[in-house]
C-alpha positions as CSV (number, residue, x, y, z in Angstrom):
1,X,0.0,0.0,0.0
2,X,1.3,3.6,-0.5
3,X,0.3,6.3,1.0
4,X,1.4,10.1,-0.1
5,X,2.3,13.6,1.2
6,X,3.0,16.9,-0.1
7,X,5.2,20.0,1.3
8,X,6.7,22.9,0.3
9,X,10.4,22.5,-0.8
10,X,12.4,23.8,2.0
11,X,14.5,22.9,4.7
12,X,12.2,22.6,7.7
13,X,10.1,20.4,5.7
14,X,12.9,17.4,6.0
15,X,11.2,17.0,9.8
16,X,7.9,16.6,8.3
17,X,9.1,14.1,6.0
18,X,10.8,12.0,8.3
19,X,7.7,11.9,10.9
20,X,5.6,10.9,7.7
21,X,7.8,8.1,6.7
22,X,8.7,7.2,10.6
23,X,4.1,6.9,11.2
24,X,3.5,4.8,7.3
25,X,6.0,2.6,8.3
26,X,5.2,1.8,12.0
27,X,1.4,1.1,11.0
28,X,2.5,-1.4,8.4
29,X,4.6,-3.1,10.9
30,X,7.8,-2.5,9.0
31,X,11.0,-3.3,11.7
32,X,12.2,-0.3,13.5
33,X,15.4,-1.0,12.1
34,X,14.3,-0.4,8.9
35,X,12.2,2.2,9.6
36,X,15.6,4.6,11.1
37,X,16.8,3.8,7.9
38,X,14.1,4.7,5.6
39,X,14.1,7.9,7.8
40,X,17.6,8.4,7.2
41,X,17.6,8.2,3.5
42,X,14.7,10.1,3.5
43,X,16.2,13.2,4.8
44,X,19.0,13.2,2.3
45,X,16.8,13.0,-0.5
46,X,14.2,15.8,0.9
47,X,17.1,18.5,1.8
48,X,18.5,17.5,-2.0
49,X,14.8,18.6,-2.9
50,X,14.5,21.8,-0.8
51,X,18.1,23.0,-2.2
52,X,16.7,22.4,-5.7
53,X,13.5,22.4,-6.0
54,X,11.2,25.5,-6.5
55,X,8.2,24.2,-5.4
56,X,6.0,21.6,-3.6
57,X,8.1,18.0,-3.0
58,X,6.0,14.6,-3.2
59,X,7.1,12.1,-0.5
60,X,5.3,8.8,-0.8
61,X,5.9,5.4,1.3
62,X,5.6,1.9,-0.3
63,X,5.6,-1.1,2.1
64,X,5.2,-4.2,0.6
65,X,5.8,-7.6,2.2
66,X,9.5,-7.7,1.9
67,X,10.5,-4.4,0.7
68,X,10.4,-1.0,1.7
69,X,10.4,1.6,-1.6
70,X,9.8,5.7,-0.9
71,X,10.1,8.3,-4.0
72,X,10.6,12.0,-3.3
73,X,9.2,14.1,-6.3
74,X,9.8,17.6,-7.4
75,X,9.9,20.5,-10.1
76,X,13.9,20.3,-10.5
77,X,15.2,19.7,-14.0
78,X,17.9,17.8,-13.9
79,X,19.2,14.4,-12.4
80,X,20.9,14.2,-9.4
81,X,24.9,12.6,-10.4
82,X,26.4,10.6,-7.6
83,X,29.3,12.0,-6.8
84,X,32.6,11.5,-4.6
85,X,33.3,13.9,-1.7
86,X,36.6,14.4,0.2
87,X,36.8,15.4,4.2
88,X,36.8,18.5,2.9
89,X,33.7,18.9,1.3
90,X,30.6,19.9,4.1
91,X,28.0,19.0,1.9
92,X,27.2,16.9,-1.3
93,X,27.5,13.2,0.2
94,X,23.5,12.8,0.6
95,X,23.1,10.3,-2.7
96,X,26.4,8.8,-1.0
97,X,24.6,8.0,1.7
98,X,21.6,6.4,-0.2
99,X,23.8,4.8,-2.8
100,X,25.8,2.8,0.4
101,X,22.4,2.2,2.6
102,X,19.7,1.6,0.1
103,X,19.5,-1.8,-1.4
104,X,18.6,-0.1,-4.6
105,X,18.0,3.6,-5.8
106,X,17.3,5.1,-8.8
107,X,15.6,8.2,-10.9
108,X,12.7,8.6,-13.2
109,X,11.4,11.6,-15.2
110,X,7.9,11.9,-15.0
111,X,6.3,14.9,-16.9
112,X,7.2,17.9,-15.4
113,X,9.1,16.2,-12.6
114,X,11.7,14.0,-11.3
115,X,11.6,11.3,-9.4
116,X,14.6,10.1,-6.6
117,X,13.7,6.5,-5.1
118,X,15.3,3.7,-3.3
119,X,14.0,0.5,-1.8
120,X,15.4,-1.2,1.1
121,X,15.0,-5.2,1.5
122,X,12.9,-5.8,4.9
């Protein structure tokens, strides 16, 4: 089942975000475990959308039997590149982050939008 959400592409919305995904989860009995996770990655993706985005940001929660997948959907034009940070570099390492955590992650164009998803296995 999936259920949806939409905010306004900006930073304090990441806490919004995270409670949403944190509350779908925990009613579909999905392991706390993953749950942190799928919170975690979550906020990477939704501060990438507030940074560069310019509008609303669509957040919606999958949770099927033995996976968990969550798209984050916005106005931006182009793809997000995985990249390789240094020490040095204070931001920039969010699709690191999914790309080492999720079990899979990808992007789609849709329209007028992008989409940024991962699954993780439960």
């Amino acid at each position: 089942m999936a259920r949806a959400v939409e905010f306004l592409g900006k930073p304090a919305s990441v806490r919004t975000a995270r409670v949403f995904t944190g509350n779908v989860l925990a009613d579909d009995r999905v392991e706390g475990s993953v749950i942190e996770l799928a919170e975690l990655l979550v906020s990477e993706l939704v501060t990438n959308a507030a940074v560069h985005a310019r509008g609303m940001v669509r957040l919606t929660v999958h949770a099927h039997a033995h996976w968990v997948r969550i798209e984050v959907e916005d106005d931006g034009r182009g793809r997000p590149v995985l990249r390789s940070t240094t020490q040095d570099h204070v931001d920039g390492r969010g699709l690191e982050i999914v790309d080492a955590l999720a079990t899979e992650w990808g992007t789609e164009r849709r329209a007028t939008h992008k989409v940024v998803w991962f699954e993780i296995a439960r």
